[in-house]
C-alpha positions as CSV (number, residue, x, y, z in Angstrom):
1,X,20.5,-9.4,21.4
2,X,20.9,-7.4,24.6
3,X,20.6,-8.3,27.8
4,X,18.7,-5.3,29.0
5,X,14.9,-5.3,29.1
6,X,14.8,-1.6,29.2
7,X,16.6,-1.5,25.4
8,X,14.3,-4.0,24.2
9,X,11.0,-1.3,25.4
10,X,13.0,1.2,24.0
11,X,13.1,-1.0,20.9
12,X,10.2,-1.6,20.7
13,X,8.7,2.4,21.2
14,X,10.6,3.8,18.7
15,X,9.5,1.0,16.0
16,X,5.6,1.9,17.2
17,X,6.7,6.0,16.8
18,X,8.0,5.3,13.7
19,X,5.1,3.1,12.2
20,X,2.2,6.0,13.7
21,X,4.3,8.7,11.9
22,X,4.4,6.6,8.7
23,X,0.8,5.9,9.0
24,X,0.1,9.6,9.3
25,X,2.7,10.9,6.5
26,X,1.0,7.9,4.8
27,X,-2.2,9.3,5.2
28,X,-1.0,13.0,4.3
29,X,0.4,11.0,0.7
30,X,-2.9,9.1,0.1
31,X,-4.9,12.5,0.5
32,X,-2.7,14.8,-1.2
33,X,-2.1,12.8,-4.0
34,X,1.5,12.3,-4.1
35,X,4.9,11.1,-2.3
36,X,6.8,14.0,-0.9
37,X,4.7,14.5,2.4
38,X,7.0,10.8,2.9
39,X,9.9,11.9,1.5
40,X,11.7,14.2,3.8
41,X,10.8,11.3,7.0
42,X,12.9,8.7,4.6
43,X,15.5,10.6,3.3
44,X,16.3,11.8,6.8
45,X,16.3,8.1,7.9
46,X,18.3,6.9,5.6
47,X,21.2,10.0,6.5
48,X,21.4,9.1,9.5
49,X,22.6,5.2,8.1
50,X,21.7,1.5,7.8
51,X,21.2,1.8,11.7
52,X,17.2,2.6,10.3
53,X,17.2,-0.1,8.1
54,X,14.2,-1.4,10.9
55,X,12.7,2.4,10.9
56,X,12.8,2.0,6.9
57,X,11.0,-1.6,7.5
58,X,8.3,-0.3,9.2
59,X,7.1,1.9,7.2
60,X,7.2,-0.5,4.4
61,X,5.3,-2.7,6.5
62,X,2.6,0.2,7.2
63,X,2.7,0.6,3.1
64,X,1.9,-3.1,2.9
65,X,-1.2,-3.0,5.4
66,X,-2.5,0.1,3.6
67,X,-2.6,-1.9,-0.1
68,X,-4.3,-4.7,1.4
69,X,-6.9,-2.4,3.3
70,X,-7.6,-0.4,0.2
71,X,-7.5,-3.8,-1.7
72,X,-10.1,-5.0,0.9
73,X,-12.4,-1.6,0.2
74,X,-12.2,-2.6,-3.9
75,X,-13.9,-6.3,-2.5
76,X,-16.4,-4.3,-0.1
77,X,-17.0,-1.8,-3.1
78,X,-18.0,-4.7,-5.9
79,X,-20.0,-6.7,-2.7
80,X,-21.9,-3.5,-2.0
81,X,-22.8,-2.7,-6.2
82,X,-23.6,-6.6,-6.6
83,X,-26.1,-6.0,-3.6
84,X,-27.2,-3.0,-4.9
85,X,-28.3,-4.6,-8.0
86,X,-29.7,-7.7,-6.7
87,X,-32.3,-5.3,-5.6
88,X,-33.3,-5.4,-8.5
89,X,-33.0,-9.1,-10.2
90,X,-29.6,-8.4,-11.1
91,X,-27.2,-11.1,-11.0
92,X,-23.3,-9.9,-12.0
93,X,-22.9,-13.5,-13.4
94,X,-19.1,-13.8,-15.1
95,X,-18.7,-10.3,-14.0
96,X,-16.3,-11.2,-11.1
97,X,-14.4,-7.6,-10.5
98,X,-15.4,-3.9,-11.2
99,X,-12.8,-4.0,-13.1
100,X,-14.9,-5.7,-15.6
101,X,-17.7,-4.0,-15.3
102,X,-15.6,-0.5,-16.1
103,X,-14.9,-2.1,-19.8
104,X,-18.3,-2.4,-20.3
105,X,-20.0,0.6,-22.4
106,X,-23.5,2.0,-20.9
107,X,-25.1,0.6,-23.8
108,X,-23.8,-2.8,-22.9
109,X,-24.4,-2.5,-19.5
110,X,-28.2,-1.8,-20.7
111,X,-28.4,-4.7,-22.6
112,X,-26.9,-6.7,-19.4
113,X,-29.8,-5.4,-17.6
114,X,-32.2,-6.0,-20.6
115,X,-31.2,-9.4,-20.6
116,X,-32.1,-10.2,-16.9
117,X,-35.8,-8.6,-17.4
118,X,-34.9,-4.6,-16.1
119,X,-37.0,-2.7,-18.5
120,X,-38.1,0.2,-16.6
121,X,-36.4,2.9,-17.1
122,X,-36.3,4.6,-13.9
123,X,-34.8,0.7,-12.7
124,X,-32.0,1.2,-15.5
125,X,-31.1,4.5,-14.4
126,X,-30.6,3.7,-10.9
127,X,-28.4,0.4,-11.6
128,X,-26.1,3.1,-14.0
129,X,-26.3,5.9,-11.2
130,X,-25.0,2.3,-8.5
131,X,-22.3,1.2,-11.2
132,X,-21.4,5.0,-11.7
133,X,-20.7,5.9,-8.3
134,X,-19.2,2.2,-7.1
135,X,-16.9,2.9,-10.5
136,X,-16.1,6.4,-9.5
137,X,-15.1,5.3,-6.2
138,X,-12.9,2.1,-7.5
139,X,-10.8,4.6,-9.4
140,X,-10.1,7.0,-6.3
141,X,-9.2,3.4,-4.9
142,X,-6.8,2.3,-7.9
143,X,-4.8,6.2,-7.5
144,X,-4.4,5.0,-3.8
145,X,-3.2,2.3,-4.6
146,X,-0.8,3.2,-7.9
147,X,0.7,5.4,-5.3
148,X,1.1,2.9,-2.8
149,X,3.3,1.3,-5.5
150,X,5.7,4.4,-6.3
151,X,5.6,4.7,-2.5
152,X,7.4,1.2,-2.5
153,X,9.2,1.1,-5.1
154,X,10.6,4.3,-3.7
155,X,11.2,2.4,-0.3
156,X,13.1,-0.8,-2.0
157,X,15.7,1.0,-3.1
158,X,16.7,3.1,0.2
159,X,16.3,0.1,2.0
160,X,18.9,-2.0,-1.0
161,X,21.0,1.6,-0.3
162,X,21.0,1.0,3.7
163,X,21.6,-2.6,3.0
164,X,24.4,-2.3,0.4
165,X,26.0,0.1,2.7
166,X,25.5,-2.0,6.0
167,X,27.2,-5.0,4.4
168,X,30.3,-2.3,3.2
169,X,30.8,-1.2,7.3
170,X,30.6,-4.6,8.5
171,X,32.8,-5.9,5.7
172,X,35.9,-3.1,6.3
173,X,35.3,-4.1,10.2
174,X,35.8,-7.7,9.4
175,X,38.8,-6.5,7.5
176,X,40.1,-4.4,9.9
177,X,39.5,-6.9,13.0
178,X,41.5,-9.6,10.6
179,X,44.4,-7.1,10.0
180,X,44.7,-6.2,14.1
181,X,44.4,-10.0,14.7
182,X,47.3,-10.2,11.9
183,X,49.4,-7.8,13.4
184,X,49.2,-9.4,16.9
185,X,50.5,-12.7,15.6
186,X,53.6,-11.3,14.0
């Protein structure tokens, strides 16, 4: 490590750069749907050589924070739909993830309610619209979150690159430091 405070700041500002533009090119990915807005920022990184292996890091660390935020908005998503329903004598029961409750068919989900006394109809409706719209927004959360994957997957293996490549310079500099130290003895 160096001796000089001033590199460690630097350090340490140009990992924080990097991390708010891979939070905002992040951000551009999430909304637009898709990877590229991130691409050019890697691919540019990893030109440059395993020197950004940290750059690389960070935004695979920014990727990570984003899954378990959106994961955390799935949780706050079912809490909010089971408190919807309790409204109205509703209790979710085995249901433990909206995932479960997006395999079960509105006429299923009307016996559900059937079966814990909702028989007005205007009640029923309302508990579909709540499931509907807490659904709806669990599958803008899954795309999120599918991307967030290809994201990574797409990060892994520029980072094995960078690595792979690191090891290769530091192993022909041990090779050549060995061969110079060879020379000098004869």
């Amino acid at each position: 490590m160096d001796d000089d405070p001033l590199e460690a700041v630097y350090a340490y500002v140009e990992r924080a750069y990097v991390r708010l533009q891979a939070a905002d090119m992040l951000t551009q990915c999430l909304d637009e749907g898709r990877l590229s807005p991130l691409q050019g920022i890697i691919e540019s990184l990893v030109v440059a050589g395993p020197q950004n292996l940290t750059a690389l890091r960070e935004i695979l660390t920014e990727v990570y924070m984003r899954r378990s935020q959106l994961k955390n908005d799935q949780h706050q998503v079912f809490a909010k739909l089971e408190n919807e329903l309790k409204k109205y004598g509703i209790r979710l029961g085995g249901i433990h993830s909206l995932l479960s409750l997006s395999r079960l068919t509105p006429m299923a989900f009307l016996a559900l309610l059937r079966s814990q006394n909702v028989e007005d109809e205007t009640d029923q409706l309302d508990c579909l619209q709540h499931l509907e719209e807490a659904l709806d927004l669990m599958s803008s959360l899954d795309e999120r979150l599918s991307l967030l994957d290809e994201i990574e997957v797409y990060l892994e293996d520029w980072l094995w690159c960078l690595i792979y490549q690191s090891a290769q310079q530091d192993w022909g500099e041990i090779i050549k430091r060995s061969r110079t130290s060879d020379r000098r003895s004869m």
